[in-house]
N, C-alpha and C positions, 0 to 999 in steps of 0.2 A: 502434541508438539505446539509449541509459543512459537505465533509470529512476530520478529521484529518490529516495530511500527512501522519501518519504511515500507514493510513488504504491504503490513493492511492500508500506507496511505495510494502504494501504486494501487492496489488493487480496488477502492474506493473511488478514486482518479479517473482510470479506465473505465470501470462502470459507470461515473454520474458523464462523461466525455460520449460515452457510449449510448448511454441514454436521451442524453438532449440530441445528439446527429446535424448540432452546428458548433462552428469555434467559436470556442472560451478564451478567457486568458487566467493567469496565474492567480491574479487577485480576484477574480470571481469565484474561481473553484477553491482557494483559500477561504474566501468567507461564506462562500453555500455548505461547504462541508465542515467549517469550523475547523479548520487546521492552519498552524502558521504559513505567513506566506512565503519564506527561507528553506523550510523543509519541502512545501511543495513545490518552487522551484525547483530543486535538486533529485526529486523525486520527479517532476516529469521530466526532467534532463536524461533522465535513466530511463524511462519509458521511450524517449523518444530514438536514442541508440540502440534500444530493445526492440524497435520498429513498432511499437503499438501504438507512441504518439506520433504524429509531426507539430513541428513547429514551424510558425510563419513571421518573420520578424517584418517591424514596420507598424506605422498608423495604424496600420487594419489589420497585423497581425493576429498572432493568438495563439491556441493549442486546437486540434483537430485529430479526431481517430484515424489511424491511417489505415489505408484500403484492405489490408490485411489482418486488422488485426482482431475482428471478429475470430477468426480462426486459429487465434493463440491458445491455449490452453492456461487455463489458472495455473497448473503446475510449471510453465514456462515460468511464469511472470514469476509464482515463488522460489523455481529455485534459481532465477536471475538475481533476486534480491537477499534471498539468503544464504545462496551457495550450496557448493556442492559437499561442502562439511559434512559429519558425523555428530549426530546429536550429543555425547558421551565423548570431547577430547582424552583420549588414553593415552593416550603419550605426551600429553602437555605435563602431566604428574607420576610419578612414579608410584604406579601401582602394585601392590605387591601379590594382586592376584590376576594381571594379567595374562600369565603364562595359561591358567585354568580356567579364565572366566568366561563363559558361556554368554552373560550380559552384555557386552558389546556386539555381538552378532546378532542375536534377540532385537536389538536397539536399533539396528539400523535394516532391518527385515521390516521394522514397526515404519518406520519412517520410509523406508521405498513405498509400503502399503500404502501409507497416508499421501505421499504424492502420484502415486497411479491412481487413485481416486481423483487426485486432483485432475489429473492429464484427461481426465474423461470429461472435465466440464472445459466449455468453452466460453472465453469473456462474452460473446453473444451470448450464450445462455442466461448469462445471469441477469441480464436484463431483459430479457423475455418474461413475462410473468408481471406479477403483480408489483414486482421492486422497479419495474420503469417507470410507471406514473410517481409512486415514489419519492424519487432521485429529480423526477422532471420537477416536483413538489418543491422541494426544498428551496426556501427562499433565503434574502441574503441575514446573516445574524445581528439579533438584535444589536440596538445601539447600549443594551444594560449589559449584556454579554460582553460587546466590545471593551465596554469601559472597564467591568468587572476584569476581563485578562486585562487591559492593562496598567490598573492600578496596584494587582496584587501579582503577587511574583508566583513560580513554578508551584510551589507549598501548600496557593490559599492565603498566604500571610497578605497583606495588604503591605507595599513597600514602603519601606521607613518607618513604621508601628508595629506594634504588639497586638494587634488584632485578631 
């Protein structure tokens, strides 16, 4: 099963948030983990109604893990951000084996499986171990990175050339 990107930016979020165990803010954890800083707004927005982040607005604001949410389960967090859908829409198209086919049930057996595994790990978990030094590691992107995204568009192309 493919995760959405939102789902791997909450779930990278929670972890490096979890890791450090002080408040961040939007543009740091955008540029430590090299992800826009418009998605991750909107992706901790969604963290923080999920209870896993809090938000502190102001000067001294920022983002902070909230008291609970060590105790979330990764499978929480995944199917908040991907829903409770069926991997295999069957009724978005008219299928003509439907009525007989055994593969939609099969599909979504695979996919409860793949999120009870999840429900057994918990956001503490994952940074337990060797991935918290890490995550604490990561420092902020270079200034070639920087300019590289933004001179060249989504592609690689470099914008307004043939490059």
């Amino acid at each position: 099963m493919k995760l959405n990107r939102s789902t791997d930016m909450a779930l990278r979020i929670a972890m490096h948030v979890a890791a450090t165990g002080r408040r961040t803010t939007v543009d740091e954890l955008a540029d430590r983990l090299t992800l826009p800083r418009n998605h991750v707004a909107k992706v901790v927005q969604r963290l923080q109604r999920l209870g896993v982040l809090v938000t502190i607005r102001g000067r001294s604001g920022g983002v902070a893990l909230a008291e609970e949410a060590p105790a979330y389960t990764v499978g929480q967090v995944v199917r908040a951000f991907e829903g409770e859908g069926e991997v295999v829409d069957c009724d978005a198209s008219a299928c003509s084996l439907r009525a007989a086919c055994r593969l939609r049930g099969e599909l979504r057996r695979a996919q409860e499986a793949f999120l009870a595994v999840l429900d057994g790990v918990s956001l503490g978990q994952l940074v337990d171990g060797p991935v918290g030094p890490v995550l604490l590691a990561l420092g902020p992107a270079s200034t070639t990175t920087d300019a590289a995204r933004t001179s060249r568009g989504p592609s690689g192309v470099r914008a307004g050339g043939n490059s």
